[in-house]
N, C-alpha and C positions, 0 to 999 in steps of 0.2 A: 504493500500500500504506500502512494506517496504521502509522507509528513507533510501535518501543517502546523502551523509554529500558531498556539491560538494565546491568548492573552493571560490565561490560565493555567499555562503548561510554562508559562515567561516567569512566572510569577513564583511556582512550585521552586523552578532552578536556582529563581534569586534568593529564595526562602532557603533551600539545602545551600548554597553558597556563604549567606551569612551566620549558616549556623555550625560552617565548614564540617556539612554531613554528608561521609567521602562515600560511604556506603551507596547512601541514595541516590549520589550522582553517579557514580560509577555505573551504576545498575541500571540509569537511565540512559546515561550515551552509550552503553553495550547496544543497545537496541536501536540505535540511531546512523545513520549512512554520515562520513564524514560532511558529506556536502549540506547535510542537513545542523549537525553540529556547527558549522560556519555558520547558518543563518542566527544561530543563538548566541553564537561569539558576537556578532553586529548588532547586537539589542543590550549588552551588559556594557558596564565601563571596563577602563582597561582594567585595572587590577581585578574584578570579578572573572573578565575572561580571561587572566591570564593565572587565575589559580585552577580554573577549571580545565585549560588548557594541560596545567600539571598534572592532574588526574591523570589524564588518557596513558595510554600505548605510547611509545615516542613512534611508532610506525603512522597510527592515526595522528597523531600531533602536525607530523610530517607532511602527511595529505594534507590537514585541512589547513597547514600556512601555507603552502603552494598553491591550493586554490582560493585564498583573500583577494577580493579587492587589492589592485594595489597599494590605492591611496589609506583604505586600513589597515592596510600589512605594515607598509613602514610607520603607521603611528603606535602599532601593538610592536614592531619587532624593537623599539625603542625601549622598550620597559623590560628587556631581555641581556643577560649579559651575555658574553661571545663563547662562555663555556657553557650557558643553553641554547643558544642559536645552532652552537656545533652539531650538540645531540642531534638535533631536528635535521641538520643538514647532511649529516651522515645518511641518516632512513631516507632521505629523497634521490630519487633522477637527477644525472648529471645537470640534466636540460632546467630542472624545475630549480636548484641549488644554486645554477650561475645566475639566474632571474632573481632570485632571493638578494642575493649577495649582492650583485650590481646596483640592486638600489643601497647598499650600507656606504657610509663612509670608507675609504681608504683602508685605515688601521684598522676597522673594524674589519673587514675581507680577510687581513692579511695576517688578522689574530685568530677569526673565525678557522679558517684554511690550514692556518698554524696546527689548530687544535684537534683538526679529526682524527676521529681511531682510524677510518677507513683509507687508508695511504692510496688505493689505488683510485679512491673516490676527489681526493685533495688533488692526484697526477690528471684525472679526468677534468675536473673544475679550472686546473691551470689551461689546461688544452683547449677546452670552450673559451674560456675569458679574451681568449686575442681577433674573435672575431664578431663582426656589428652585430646587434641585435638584427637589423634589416634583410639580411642574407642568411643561408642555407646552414651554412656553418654555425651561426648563433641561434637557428632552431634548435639543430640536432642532440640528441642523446648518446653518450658512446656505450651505453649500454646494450648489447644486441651478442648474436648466437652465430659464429662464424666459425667454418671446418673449413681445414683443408681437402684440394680435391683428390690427393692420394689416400685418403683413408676410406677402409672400410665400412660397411655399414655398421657393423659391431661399434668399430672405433667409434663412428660417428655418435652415437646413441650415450659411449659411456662423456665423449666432450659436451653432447648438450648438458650431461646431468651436471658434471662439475661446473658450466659457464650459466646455466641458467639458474643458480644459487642468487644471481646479481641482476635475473633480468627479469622483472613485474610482468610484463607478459610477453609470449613468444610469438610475434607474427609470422617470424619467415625465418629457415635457414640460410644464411648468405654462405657461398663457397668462395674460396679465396687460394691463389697459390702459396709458395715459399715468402711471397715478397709483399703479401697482405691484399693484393690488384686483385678488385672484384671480379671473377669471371662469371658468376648465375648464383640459381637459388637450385634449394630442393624441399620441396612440401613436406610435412608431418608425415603426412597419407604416406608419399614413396618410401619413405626412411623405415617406416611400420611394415608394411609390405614387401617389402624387398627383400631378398635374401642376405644373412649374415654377413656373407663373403663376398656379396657383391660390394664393388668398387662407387663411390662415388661418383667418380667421373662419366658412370656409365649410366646413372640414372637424374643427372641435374639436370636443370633446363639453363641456356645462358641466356635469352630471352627478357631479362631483368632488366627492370627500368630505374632509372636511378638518378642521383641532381649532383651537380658543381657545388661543394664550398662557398662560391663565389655567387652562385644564383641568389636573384633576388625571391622574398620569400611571399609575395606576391605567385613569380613564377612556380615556385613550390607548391602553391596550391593548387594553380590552372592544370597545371602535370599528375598531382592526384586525383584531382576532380575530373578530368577528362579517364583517367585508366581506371579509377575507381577502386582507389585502393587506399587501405589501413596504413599503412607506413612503407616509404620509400627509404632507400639507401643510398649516405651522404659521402661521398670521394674526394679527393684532390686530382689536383691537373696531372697527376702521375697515375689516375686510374685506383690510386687504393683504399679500402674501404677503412673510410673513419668513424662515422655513426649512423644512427638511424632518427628519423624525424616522422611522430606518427601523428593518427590525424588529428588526435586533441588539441595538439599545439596547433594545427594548420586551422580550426575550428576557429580558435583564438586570431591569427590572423585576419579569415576571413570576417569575424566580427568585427575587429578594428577596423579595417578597410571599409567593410559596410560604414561605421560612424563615421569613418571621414568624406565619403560618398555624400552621405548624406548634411553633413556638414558644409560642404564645396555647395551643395545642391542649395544650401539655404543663405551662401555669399560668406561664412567662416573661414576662413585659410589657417594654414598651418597644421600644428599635431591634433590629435582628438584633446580639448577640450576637459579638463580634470577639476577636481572641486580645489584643489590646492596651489593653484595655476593664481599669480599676482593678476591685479588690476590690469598692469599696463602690458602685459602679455593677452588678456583676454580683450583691451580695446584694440592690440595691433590686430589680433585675429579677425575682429568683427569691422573693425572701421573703412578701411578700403574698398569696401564691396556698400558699405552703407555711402561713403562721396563718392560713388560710381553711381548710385541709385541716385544721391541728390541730384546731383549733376545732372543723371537724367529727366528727370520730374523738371530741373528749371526749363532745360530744353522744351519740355512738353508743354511746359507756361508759355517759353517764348511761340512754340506755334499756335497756342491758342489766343494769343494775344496780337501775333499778327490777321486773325481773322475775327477780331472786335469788331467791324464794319456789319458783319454777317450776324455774330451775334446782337447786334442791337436792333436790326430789322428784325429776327424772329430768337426773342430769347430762347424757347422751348429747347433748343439745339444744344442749350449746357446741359439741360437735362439728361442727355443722353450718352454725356461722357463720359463718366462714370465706367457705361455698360462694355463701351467700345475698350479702353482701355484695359478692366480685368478680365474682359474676355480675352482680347491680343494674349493676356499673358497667363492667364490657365491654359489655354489650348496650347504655349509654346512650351511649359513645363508639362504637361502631360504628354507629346509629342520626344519633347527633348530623356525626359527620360526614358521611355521606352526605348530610345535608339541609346541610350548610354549604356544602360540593364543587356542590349544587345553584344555593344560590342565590349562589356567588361566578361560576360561568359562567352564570347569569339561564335558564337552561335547566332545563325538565321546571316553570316556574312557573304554568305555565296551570291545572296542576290547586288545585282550591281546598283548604285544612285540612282540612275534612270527607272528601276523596279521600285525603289522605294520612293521614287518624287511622283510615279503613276499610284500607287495604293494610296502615296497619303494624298491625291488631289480627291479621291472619288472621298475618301473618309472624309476630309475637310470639306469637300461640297455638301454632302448630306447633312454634316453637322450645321454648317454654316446657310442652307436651307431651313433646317429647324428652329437655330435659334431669330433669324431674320423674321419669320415669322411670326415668332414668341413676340418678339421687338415692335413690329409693326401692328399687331394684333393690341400690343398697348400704346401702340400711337392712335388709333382709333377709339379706343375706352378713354383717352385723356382731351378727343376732339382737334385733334391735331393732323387728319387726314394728308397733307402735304408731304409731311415729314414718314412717312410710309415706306417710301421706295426709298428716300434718303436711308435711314434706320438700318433697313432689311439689306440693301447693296452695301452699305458701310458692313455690316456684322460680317456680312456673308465675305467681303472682301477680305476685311481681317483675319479671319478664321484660315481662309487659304493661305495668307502672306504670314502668319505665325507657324502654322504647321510647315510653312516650308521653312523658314526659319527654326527652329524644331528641330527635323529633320535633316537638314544639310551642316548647320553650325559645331553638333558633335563632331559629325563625321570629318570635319573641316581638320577641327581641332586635335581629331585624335592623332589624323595624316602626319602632323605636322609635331608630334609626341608633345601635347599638352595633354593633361588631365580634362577628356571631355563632361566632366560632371560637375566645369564650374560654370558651364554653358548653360546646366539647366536651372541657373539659381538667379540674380537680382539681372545679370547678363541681358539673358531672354526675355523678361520681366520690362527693364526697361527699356529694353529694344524694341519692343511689340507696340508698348504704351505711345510710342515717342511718334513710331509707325502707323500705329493706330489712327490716332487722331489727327495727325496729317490727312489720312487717306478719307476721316469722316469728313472733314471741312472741305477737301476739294469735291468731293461728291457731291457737297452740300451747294459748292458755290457753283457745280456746273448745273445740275439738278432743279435747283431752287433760282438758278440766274441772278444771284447776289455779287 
């Protein structure tokens, strides 16, 4: 059954907490999924959750600070000295330990590191730390199950049991020669089935798909998501296999990317956006895309104010700019992102601009039919009959020149290696608007002979 954390089970914890009733708690997070234990840790203060955190397993302890929040992690790992942080970092993945640690100060790392029992876990930790968090090499874990290809199947059975002591789960056997250079995998299934004395090398596949070090971790996910796989194997430019990066961490990526997506989508620039992020970090991020909006809006004043002439003969015509305007820029954000959602999963690319400026005129007609309609249908309930075809050919125009706008401005962008998902944010918005009402007031003044 999934937990839910109700206001009276919050209550019970803080109650065995202040009466440091170890019984009670114990008995209570035995029964509880670490991930669920995390949600209880973000509802106590530090020192509550960091006596309760004592309780546990140092295995669970382990999980549930690798999976915190980060911006709780570092304000709970603060109330920690470096000979309990070690504990905790000993029982974790190489991959989850360098995350931990990168965010501590210096001394702290290099006391932390100092201190583990697990020597080969402190050689693995130093081996992560030299490379970015943004590439393949600072996903990866060096924890992983690698035979060589002259062993037997016997052999191979008694190395997984001694190497998988160290590895939380086994996706895949990697096979490797004398010089560690990945050459394939070999499944569970074969290695079970196989005959004792059969050879390795006679039942591998080398078929194995695998990433650069150096690949960006972006890439790392397009290459699992496309083969559809649990965990890929990590190399260097000489071919040899160094770790494995599985899909939890890649899950983690593609979240982050999503909020920046949609961040870029809403005129935010820079990293995702944190609770502990200064002021003047969080106006640099929001400001340029908000004087990119002003700027456009005065523009939009200036065109409506060179067609003051017009409006003073039939006011009715401000009325309706409003409509002109957030329609320009719903239609180019809902256009704009569907082609960014396209080309950020490399799917539906086969058809060429010409296929996709033909689908989106018929959809932008129809819409742009509809809502004209809609428009001119309350030009007539407000007694405004003139203003009719003005309305209806202004909407209907719009609607085409956004969606094409829309539609060509990602693809523009992506060509030319920008991030097209900042196309569908204040960009389009006030491109359409600016557009917009240009194209209402020349309708207006051919239309109307103003």
């Amino acid at each position: 059954m999934t937990f839910e954390l109700t206001k009276e089970f919050l209550e019970h914890i803080q109650t065995a907490i202040e009466a440091q009733d170890q019984t009670t708690l114990r008995a209570e997070m035995e029964e509880l999924h670490p991930a669920d234990i995390s949600n209880i840790l973000y509802e106590l203060d530090t020192e509550s959750a960091r006596y309760l955190l004592g309780l546990l397993d140092r295995e669970v302890g382990a999980e549930i600070l690798a999976n915190l929040e980060v911006i709780d992690r570092r304000e709970f790992v603060q109330s920690l000295t470096s000979e309990e942080l070690a504990q905790y970092v000993d029982e974790m993945t190489s991959d989850d330990a360098v995350d931990l640690l990168n965010e501590q100060p210096i001394q702290t790392r290099e006391e932390v590191i100092a201190l583990l029992t697990d020597r080969e876990q402190a050689r693995f930790i130093l081996d992560l730390l030299h490379y970015d968090e943004d590439v393949a090499g600072g996903l990866m874990q060096k924890e992983l199950i690698k035979i060589n290809i002259d062993l037997t199947v016997n052999q191979c059975i008694e190395e997984i049991r001694q190497q998988a002591e160290n590895v939380e789960n086994v996706y895949s056997v990697y096979v490797v020669d004398d010089h560690d250079k990945l050459l394939g995998r070999v499944s569970l299934k074969k290695i079970v089935l196989a005959r004792k004395n059969a050879r390795i090398a006679d039942i591998y596949a080398d078929d194995v798909v695998f990433v650069e070090t150096y690949r960006p971790v972006q890439e790392v996910a397009e290459v699992m998501r496309r083969y559809d796989l649990d965990a890929i194997p990590v190399v260097n430019v000489q071919g040899r296999l160094l770790g494995l990066i599985t899909i939890d961490d890649v899950v983690d990526v593609i979240t982050e990317q999503a909020e920046l997506d949609i961040q870029a989508i809403a005129g935010i620039t820079g990293d995702v956006e944190e609770e502990d992020d200064t002021i003047w970090k969080l106006v640099g991020a929001r400001l340029p895309w908000l004087i990119a909006g002003a700027v456009g809006s005065l523009m939009a004043a200036t065109v409506i104010n060179t067609f003051n002439t017009q409006l003073s003969k039939i006011a009715a015509l401000a009325a309706f700019i409003p409509i002109v305007g957030s329609t320009g820029g719903n239609v180019g954000i809902q256009t704009a992102s569907l082609i960014v959602q396209s080309l950020a999963e490399k799917s539906g690319l086969s058809a060429t601009v010409g296929q996709r400026l033909a689908k989106m005129v018929l959809v932008a007609m129809i819409n742009g039919l509809i809502i004209g309609s809609l428009a001119g249908s309350y030009c007539l309930l407000i007694g405004e009959p003139r203003l009719v075809p003005v309305v209806s050919l202004a909407l209907l125009s719009v609607v085409m020149l956004a969606s094409f706008m829309g539609t060509v401005t990602p693809i523009i962008l992506n060509r030319i290696g920008v991030n097209p998902a900042v196309a569908s944010g204040p960009f389009i918005t006030t491109a359409n608007d600016l557009i917009g009402i240009g194209v209402y007031f020349l309708i207006a003044s051919i239309l109307l002979k103003l």
